[in-house]
C-alpha positions as CSV (number, residue, x, y, z in Angstrom):
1,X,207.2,80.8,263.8
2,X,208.4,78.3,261.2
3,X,211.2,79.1,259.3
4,X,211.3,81.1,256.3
5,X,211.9,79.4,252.8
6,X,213.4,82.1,251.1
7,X,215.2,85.6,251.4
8,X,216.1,86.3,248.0
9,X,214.7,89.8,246.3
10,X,213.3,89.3,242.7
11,X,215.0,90.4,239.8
12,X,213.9,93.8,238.9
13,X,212.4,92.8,235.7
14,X,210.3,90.1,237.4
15,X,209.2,91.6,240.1
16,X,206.7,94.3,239.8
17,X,205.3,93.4,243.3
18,X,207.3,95.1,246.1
19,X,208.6,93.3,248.9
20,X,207.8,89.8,247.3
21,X,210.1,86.7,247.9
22,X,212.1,85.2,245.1
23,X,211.2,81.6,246.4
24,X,214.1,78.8,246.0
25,X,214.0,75.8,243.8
26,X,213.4,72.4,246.2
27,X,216.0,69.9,246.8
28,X,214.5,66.5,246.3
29,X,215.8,63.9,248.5
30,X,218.6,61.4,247.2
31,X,217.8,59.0,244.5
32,X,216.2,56.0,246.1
33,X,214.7,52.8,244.0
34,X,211.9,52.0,246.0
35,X,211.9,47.6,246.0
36,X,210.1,45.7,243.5
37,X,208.4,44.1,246.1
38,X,207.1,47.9,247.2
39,X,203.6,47.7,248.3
40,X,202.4,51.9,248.2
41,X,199.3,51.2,249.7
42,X,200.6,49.6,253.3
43,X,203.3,51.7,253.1
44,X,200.5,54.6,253.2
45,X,198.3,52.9,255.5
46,X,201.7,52.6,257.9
47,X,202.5,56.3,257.9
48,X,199.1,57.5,258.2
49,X,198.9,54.8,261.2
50,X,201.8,56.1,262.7
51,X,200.6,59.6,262.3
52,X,197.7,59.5,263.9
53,X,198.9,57.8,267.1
54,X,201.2,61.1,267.5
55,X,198.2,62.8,266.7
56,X,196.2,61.2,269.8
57,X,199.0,62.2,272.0
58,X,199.7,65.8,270.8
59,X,203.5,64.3,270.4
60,X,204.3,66.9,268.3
61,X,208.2,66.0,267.8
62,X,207.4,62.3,266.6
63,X,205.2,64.0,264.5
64,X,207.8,66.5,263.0
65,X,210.4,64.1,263.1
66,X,207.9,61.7,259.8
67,X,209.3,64.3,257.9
68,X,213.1,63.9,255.6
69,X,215.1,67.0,256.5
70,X,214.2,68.7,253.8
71,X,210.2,68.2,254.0
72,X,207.5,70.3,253.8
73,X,203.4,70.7,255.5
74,X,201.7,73.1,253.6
75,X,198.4,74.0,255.2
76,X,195.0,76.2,254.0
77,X,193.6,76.3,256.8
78,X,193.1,72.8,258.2
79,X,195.4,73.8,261.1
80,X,195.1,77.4,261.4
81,X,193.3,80.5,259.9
82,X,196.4,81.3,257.9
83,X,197.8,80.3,254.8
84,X,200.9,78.4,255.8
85,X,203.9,76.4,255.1
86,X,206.5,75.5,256.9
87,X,210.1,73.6,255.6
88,X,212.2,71.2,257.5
89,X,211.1,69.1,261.1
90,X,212.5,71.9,263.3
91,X,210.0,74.6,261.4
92,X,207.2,72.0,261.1
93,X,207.5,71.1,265.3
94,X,207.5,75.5,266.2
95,X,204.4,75.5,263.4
96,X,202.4,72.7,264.9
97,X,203.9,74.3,268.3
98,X,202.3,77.5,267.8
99,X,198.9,76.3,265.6
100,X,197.7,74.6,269.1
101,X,197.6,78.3,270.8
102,X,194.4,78.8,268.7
103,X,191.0,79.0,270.5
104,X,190.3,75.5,269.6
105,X,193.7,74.5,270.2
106,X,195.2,71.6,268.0
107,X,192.9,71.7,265.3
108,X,193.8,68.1,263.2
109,X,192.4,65.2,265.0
110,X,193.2,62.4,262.2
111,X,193.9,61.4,258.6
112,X,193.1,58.4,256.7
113,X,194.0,57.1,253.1
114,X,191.4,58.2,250.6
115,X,190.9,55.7,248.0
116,X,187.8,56.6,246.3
117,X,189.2,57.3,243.0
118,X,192.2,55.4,241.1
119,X,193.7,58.7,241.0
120,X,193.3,59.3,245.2
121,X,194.8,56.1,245.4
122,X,198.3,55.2,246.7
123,X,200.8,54.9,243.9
124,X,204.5,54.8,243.2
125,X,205.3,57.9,241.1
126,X,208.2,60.2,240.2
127,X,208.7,63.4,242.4
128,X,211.0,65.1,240.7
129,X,210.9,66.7,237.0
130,X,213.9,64.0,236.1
131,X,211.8,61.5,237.2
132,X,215.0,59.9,238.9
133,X,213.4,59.9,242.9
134,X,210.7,57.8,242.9
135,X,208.2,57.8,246.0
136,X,204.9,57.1,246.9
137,X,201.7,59.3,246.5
138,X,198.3,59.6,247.9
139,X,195.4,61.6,248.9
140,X,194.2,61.9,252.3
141,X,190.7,62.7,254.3
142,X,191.2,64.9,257.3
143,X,189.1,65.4,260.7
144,X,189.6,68.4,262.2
145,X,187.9,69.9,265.2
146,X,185.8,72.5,263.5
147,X,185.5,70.7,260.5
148,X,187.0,68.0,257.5
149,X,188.8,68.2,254.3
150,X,191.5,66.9,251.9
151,X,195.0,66.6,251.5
152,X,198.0,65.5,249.3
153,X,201.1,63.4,250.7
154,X,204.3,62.5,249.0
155,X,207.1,59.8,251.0
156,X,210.4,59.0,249.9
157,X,212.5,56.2,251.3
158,X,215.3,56.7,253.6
159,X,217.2,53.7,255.1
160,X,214.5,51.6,255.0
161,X,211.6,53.8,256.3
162,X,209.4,55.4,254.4
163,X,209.3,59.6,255.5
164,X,206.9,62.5,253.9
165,X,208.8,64.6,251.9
166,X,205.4,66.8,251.2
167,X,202.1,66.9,253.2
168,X,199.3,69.2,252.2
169,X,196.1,69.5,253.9
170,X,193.0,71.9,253.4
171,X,189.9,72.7,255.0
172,X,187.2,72.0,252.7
173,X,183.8,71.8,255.4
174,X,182.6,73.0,258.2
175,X,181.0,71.1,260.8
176,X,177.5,72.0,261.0
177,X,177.5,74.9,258.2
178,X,178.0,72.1,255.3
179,X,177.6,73.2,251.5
180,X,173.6,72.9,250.5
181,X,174.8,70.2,248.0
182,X,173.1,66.9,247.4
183,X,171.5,65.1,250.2
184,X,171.4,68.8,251.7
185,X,169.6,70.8,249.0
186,X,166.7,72.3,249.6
187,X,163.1,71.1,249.1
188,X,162.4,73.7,246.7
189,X,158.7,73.6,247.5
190,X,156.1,75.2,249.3
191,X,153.0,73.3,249.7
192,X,149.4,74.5,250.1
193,X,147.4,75.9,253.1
194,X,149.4,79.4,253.1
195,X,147.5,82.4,251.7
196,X,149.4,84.4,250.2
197,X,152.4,82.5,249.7
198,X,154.7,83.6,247.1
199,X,155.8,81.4,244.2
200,X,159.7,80.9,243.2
201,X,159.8,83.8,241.1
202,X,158.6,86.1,243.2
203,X,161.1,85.3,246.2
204,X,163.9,85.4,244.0
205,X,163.1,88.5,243.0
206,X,162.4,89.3,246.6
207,X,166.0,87.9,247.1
208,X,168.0,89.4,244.5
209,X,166.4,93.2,245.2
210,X,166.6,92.7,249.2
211,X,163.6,94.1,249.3
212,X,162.8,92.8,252.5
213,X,164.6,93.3,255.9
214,X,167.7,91.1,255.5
215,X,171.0,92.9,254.5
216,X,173.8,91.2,252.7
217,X,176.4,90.0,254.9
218,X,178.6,90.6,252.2
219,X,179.3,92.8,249.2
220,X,181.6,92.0,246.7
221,X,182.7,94.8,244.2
222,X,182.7,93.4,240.8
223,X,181.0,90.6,238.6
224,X,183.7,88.6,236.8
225,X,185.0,85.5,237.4
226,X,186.2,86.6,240.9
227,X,182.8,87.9,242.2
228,X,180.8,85.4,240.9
229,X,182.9,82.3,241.9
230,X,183.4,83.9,245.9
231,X,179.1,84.8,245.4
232,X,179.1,81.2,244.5
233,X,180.9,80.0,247.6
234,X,179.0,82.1,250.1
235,X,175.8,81.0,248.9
236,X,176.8,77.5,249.6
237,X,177.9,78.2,252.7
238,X,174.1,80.0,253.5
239,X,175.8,83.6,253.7
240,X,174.2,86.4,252.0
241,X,176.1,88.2,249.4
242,X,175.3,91.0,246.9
243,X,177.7,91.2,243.9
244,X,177.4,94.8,242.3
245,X,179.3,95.8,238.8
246,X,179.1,99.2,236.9
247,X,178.6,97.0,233.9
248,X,175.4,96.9,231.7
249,X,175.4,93.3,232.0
250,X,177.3,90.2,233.7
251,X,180.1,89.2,231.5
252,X,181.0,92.9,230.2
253,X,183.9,92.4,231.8
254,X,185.3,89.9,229.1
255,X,182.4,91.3,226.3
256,X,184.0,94.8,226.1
257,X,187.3,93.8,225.7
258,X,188.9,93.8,222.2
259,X,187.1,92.5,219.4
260,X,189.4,89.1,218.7
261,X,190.3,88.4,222.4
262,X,190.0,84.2,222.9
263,X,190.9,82.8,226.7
264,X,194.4,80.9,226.1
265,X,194.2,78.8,228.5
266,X,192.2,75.2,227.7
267,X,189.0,74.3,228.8
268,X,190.1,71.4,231.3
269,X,191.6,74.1,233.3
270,X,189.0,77.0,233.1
271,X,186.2,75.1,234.9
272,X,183.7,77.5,237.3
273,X,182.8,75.8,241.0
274,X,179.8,73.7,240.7
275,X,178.7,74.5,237.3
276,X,181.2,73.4,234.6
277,X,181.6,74.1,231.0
278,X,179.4,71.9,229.3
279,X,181.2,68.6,226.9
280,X,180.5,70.4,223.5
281,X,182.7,73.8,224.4
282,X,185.6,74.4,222.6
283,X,189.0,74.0,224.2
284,X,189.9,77.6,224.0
285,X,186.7,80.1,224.5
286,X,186.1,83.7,223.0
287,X,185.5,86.3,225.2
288,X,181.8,86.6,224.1
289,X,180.9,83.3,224.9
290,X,182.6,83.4,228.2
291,X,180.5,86.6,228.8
292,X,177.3,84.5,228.1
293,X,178.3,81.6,230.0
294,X,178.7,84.3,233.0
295,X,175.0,85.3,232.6
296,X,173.7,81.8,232.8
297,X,176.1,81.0,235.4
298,X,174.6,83.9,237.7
299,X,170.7,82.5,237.0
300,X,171.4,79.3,237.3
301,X,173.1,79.0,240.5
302,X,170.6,82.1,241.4
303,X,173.6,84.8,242.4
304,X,172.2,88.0,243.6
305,X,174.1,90.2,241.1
306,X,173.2,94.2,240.8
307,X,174.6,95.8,237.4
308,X,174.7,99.4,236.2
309,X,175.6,99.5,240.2
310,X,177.8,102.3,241.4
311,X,179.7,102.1,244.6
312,X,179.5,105.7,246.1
313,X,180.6,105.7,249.9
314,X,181.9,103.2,252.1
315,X,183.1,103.8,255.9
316,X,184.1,101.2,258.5
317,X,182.7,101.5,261.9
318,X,185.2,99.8,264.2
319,X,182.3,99.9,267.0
320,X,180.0,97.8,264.7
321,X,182.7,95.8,262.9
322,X,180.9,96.7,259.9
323,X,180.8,98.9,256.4
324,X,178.3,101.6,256.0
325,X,178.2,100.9,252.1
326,X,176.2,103.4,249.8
327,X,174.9,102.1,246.3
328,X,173.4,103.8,243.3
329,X,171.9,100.9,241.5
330,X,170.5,102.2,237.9
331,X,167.7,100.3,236.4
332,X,166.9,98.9,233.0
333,X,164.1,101.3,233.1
334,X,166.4,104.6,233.4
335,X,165.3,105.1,237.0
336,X,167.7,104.8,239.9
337,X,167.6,104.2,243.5
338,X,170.3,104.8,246.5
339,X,170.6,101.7,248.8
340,X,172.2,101.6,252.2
341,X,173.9,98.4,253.4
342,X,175.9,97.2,256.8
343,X,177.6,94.7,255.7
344,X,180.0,92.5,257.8
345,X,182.3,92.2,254.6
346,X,183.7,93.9,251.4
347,X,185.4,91.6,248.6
348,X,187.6,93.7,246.0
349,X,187.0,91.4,243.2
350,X,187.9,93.8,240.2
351,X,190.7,91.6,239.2
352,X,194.4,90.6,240.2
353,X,195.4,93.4,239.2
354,X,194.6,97.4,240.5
355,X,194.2,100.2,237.9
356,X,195.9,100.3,234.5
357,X,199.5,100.7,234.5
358,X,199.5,103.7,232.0
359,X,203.1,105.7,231.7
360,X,203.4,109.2,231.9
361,X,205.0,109.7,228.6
362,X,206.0,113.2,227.8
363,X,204.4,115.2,224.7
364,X,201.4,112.6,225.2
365,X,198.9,115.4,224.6
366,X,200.8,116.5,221.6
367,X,199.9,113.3,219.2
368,X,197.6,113.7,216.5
369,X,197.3,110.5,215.2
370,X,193.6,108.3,215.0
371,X,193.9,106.9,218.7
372,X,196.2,106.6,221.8
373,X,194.8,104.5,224.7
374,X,195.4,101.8,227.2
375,X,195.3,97.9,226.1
376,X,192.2,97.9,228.1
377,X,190.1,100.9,226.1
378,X,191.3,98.8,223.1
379,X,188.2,97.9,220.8
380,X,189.6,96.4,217.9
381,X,191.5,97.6,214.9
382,X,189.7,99.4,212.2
383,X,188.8,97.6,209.1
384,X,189.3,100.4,206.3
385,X,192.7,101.3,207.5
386,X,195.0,99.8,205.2
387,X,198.8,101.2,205.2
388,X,198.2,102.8,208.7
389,X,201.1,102.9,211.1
390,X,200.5,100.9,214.8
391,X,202.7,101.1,217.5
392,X,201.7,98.3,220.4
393,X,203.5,99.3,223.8
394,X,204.5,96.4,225.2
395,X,204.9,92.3,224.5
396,X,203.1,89.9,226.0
397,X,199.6,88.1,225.9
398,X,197.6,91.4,225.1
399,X,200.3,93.0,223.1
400,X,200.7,90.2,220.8
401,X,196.7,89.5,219.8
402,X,196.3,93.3,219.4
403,X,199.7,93.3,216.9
404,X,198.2,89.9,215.3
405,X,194.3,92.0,214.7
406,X,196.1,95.0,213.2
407,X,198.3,93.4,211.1
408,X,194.9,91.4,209.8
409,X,193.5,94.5,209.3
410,X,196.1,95.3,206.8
411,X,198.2,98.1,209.4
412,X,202.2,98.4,209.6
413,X,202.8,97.4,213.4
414,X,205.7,97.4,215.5
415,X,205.8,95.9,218.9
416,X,207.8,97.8,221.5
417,X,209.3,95.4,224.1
418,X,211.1,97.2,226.7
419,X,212.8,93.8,228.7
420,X,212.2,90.1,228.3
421,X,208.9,88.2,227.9
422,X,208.0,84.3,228.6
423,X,206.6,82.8,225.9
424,X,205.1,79.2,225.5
425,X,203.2,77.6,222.4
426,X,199.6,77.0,222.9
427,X,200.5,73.5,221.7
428,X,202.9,73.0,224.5
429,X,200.7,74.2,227.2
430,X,198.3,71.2,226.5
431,X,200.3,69.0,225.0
432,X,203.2,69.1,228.0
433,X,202.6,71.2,231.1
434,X,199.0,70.2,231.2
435,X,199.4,67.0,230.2
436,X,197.9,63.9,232.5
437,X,196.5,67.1,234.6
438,X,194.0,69.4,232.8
439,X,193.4,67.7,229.4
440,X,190.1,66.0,228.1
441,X,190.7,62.4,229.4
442,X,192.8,63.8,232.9
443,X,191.5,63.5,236.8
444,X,188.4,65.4,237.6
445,X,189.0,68.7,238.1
446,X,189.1,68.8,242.0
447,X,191.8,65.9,242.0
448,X,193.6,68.3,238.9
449,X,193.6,71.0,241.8
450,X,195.0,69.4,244.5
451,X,198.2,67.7,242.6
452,X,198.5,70.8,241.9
453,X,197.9,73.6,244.6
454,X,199.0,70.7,247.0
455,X,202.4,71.1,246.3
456,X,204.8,73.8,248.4
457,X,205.9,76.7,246.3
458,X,209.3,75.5,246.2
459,X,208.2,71.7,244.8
460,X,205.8,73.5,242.2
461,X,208.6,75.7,241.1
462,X,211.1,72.7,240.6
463,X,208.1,70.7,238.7
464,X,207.9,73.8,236.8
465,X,211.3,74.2,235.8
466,X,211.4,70.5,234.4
467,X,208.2,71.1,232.2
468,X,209.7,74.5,231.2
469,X,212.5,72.6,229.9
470,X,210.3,70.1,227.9
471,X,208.2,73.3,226.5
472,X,211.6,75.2,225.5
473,X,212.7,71.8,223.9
474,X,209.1,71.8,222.0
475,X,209.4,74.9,221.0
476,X,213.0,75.4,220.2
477,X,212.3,76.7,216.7
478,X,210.1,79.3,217.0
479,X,211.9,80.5,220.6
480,X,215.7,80.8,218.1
481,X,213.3,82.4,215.2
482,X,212.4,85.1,217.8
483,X,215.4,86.0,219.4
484,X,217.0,86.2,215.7
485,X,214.1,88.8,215.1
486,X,215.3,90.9,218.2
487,X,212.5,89.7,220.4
488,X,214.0,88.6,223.9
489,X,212.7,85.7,225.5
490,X,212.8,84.4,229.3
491,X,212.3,81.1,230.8
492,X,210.7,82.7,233.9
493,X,212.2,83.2,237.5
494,X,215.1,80.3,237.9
495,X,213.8,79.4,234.3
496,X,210.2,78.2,236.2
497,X,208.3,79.0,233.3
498,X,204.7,80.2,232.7
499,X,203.0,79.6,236.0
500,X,205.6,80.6,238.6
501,X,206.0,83.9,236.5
502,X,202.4,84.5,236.5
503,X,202.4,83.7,240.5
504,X,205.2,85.6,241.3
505,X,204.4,88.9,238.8
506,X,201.2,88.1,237.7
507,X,202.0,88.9,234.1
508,X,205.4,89.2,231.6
509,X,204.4,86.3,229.4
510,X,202.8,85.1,226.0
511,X,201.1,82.1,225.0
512,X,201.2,81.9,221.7
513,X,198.6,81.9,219.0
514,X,199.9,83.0,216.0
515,X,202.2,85.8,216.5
516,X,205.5,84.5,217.1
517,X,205.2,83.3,213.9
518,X,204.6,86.5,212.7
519,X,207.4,88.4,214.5
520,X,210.1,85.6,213.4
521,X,208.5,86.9,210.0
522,X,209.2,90.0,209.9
523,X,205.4,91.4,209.8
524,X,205.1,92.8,213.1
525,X,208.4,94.5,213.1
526,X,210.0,94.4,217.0
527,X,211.8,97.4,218.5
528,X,213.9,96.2,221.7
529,X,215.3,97.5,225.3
530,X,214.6,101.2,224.9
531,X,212.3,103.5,226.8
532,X,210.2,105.7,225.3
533,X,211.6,109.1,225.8
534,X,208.5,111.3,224.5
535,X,205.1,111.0,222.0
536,X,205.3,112.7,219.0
537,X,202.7,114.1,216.9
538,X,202.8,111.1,214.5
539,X,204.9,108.8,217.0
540,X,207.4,107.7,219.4
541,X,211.1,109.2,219.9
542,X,213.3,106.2,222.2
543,X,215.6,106.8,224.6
544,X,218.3,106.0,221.7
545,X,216.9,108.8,219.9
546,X,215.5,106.5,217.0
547,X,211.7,107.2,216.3
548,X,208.9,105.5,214.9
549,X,205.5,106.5,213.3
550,X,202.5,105.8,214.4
551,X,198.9,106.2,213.7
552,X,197.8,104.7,216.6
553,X,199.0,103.7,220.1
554,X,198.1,101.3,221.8
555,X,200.0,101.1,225.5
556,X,199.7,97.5,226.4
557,X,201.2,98.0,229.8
558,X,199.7,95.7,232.0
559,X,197.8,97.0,235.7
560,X,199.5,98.2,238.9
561,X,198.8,96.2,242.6
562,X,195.5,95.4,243.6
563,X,196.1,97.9,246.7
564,X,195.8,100.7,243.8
565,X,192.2,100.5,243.0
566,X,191.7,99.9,247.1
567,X,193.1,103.5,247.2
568,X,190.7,104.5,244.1
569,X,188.0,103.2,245.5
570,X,187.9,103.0,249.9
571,X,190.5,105.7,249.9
572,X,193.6,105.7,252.2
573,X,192.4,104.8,255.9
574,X,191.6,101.3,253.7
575,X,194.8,100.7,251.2
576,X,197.3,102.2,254.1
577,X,196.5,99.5,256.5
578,X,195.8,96.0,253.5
579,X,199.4,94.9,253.0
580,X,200.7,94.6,249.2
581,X,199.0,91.9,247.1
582,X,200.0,89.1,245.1
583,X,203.7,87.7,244.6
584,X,205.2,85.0,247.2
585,X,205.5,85.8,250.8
586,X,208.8,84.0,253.1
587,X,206.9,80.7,253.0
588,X,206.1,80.6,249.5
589,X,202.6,81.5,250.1
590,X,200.6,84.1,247.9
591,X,200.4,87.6,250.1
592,X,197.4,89.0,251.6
593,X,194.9,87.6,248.5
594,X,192.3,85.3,249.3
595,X,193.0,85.8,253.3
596,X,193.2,88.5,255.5
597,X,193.9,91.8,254.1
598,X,195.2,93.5,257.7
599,X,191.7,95.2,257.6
600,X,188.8,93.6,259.3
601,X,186.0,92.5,257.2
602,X,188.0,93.4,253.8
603,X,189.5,90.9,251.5
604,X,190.6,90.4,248.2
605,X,190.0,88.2,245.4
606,X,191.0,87.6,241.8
607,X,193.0,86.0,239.5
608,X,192.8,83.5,236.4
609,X,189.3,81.1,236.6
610,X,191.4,78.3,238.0
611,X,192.4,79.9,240.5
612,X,189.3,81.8,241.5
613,X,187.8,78.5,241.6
614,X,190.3,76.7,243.7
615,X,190.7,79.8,245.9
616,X,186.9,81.1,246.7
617,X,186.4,78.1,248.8
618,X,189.1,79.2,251.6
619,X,188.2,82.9,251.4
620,X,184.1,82.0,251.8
621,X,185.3,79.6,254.7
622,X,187.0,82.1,256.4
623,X,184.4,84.6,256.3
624,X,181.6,81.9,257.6
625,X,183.9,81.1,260.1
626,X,183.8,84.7,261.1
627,X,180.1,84.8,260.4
628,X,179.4,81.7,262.8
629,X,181.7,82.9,265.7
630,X,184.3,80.6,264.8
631,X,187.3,82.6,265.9
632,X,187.7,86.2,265.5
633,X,189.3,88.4,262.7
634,X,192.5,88.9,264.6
635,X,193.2,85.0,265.8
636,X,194.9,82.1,264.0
């Protein structure tokens, strides 16, 4: 096994993952001025040459030994069925060592430059966030033996030879078991001389209901972005999968949620696979929208989606290697029906996040105010409430836009923040950390995806920490004006910023719309650093023995692990044996989501849209390899 990367435990008040790995910020190689005379395409074309004659002769140590000391491979899946990366050219030779004990062996047959786009193309570029250690970047094909894909490489110069500092490579095909895309769609046509034959519409129907013999392969429990971008995937891939949701209709998960709720993150990043938003649609969409983008997402790419769907039993049978899954699907008509399905695989796609993370708080049955709920029971404020007393439990991206709609509905509100939050302008967000990435006139979205998710954790995290400078420095104003209202600000683990908090916690951060302003204000009032000791009938008495009224409560408290609502919802013999979700595992990899759970045929997905998109591909790979008796669950 390769080395690890890190061993450092998180800070308490980022980590609310157990067991996750506090992952180290990289060490670039020393600066080196590549010569004027530089030519980044041979010098490509000469490493990828030299590779690949290791490659023909398994030399495994010449291979290693392209790498500077302190180099990384990152692989999804190219070389293995695991999520890997491995750090230095001792770590690198035992993970290309051990990756050729797999069934097919060596899996990488060869690379080659990919200059289809000015973007793929070799170039001389800055690796580091100073800008000071200049190298040379590409993209790459890859030939595997069970498939192809793409990759990412980074070389620096040392003593005159040019070295890979970074090399990422994915799995993005199959061979044999290609996407239905293009020159491989379907005819779509049925011509005459078959009585009886059904039209379109009445095979999808036929399709969606599984009204005839077939049986899903797959069933993926919930319709959001995550169940509909994995449905997406499989259906490429020729695997079939039923999504089911308790929901009236697809997108309630985003509809339902409270009244003034707006995605913060920019169009450019929020794209869905195959289908994008269309050029007209605002750079920041509202929920509702979203929700109705959802629905014609699911007809258009013809998703087999059951709502008003209840999920009442599931058993795995280790004989059959399958689920025994029990459905009570409810129909528009009031009528219901139980279904029985076997299939081969369950996705838990109800989110990143498990069920809501709602305190105990003592007295809690005691208040008499209007309303006391979770963030997520949150409809809106009232609009004849004027002079009523708000309380919002908790300070980041929910927190804030529920403060900012009571206060516009005319209520006194006070934010409780119990420890630190990240928080980054809107305007920075686009304007910096997204900038020459995910912005109107950036790479397509796929290149976007692999500069980014090509990078090792530890790379990413240094990048980060430069653009998290440049943010601060952009928003220097409003960050003083907060911390002189009592609000406490972070910078993110090792001051990484926005995305390695959200990767490493999954939450503990605002992007702001509107309410720092208010806060540095003084019209959403902030009370800091104290717990709640117990709910009174008109409020909240603190650990410091302070109190404040309230008329309403709203506990904005974010969600516990994933592995929670496995517990709710397979019950223990499931969540005892998936291992914890989310946060950065020893190589700086995510743990257990979008790969192997530890339970057969059980996986999870979830996350933001970007990286549901970028990460449904792998996870519907993996299960078509199993699907195609690729390798088994168990193998590498």
């Amino acid at each position: 096994m390769a080395a690890t990367i890190a061993e450092q435990p998180i800070p308490s008040h980022m980590r609310p993952v157990p067991g996750s790995f506090n992952i180290p910020v990289a060490k670039f190689p020393p600066v080196v001025k590549p010569a004027s005379t530089t030519n980044p395409g041979e010098a490509a074309s000469k490493l990828v040459d030299t590779f690949n004659h290791a490659l023909e002769k398994k030399d495994f140590t010449t291979i290693s030994n392209l790498f500077v000391e302190g180099g990384y491979w990152r692989d999804h899946l190219a070389l293995t069925w695991v999520f890997r990366t491995a750090s230095t050219p001792p770590a690198i030779l035992d993970f290309l060592q051990g990756s050729s004990q797999s069934r097919d062996g060596f899996r990488l047959r060869k690379i080659a430059l990919d200059t289809s786009t000015a973007v793929r193309a070799p170039k001389i570029t800055p690796l580091d966030p100073a800008g000071e250690v200049l190298g040379i970047q590409f993209f790459i094909t890859v030939e595997t033996v069970i498939g192809s894909g793409t990759g990412l490489v980074s070389l620096v110069e040392q003593e005159g030879t040019w070295k890979i500092f970074t090399l990422y490579t994915r799995l993005e095909e199959l061979r044999g078991h290609e996407e239905a895309l293009n020159g491989r769609r379907v005819p779509g046509v049925q011509h005459g001389g078959r009585p009886g034959r059904k039209n379109w519409a009445e095979r999808r129907q036929a399709e969606s209901d599984f009204s005839s013999s077939d049986e899903p392969a797959v069933v993926i429990i919930g319709g959001g972005q995550a169940g509909l971008t994995a449905a997406a995937r499989l259906k490429m891939l020729g695997v079939e999968t039923l999504v089911v949701d308790q929901n009236e209709r697809v997108g309630d998960n985003w509809r339902k949620r409270y009244h003034q709720l707006v995605l913060h993150d920019p169009i450019w990043y929020d794209h869905m696979p195959y289908l994008e938003f269309p050029a007209h649609w605002p750079i920041f969409t509202p929920k509702d929208k979203l929700a109705e983008f959802f629905e014609a997402y699911t007809k258009l790419l013809e998703l087999n989606v059951w709502t008003r769907t209840e999920l009442v039993h599931t058993h795995w049978d280790e004989a059959a290697q399958s689920w025994k899954v029990i459905l009570n699907r409810k129909r528009a008509d009031g009528t219901s029906e139980i279904r029985t399905f076997r299939p081969r695989h369950i996705i838990q796609a109800t989110g990143h996040s498990g069920k809501k993370n709602q305190p105990v708080l003592k007295n809690i049955e005691n208040f008499t105010g209007d309303r006391i709920c979770h963030s997520s029971e949150f409809p809106g404020a009232r609009k004849d409430a004027q002079g009523k007393k708000a309380v919002i439990v908790g300070s980041c991206n929910s927190a804030s836009d529920i403060a900012q709609d009571y206060l516009e509905k005319g209520y006194d509100v006070t934010m409780v923040q119990r420890s630190s939050t990240h928080v980054v302008s809107s305007k920075a967000i686009t304007d910096i950390a997204f900038k020459g990435l995910y912005e109107e006139n950036g790479p397509p979205v796929g290149d976007a995806d692999i500069l980014l998710h090509g990078l090792p954790t530890p790379v990413l995290k240094a990048r980060q920490v430069g653009l998290t400078k440049k943010t601060r420095e952009h928003d220097q104003v409003i960050l003083d004006g907060l911390k002189r209202a009592g609000f406490n600000v972070d910078m993110g683990p090792d001051d990484g910023g926005l995305l390695i908090k959200y990767f490493q916690r999954g939450g503990g951060y605002y992007i702001d719309v509107g309410a720092c302003q208010l806060i540095v204000d003084g019209k959403i009032k902030i009370k800091q650093g104290q717990e709640i000791e117990e709910v009174l009938p008109r409020g909240l008495r603190f650990a410091d023995g302070t109190e404040i009224e309230a008329d309403e409560i709203i506990l904005a408290t974010g969600y516990q692990n994933m592995r929670t609502q496995t517990r709710l919802m397979f019950g223990d013999a499931v969540a005892d044996k998936v291992s914890d979700v989310w946060g950065f595992n020893e190589e700086g990899e995510m743990r257990t989501i979008w790969q192997k759970s530890g339970h057969p045929g059980f996986w999870f997905h979830g996350g933001n849209l970007a990286m549901c998109r970028y990460f449904s591909k792998p996870l519907a790979l993996q299960i078509k390899g199993l699907e195609e008796g690729l390798y088994q669950y168990g193998e590498i």
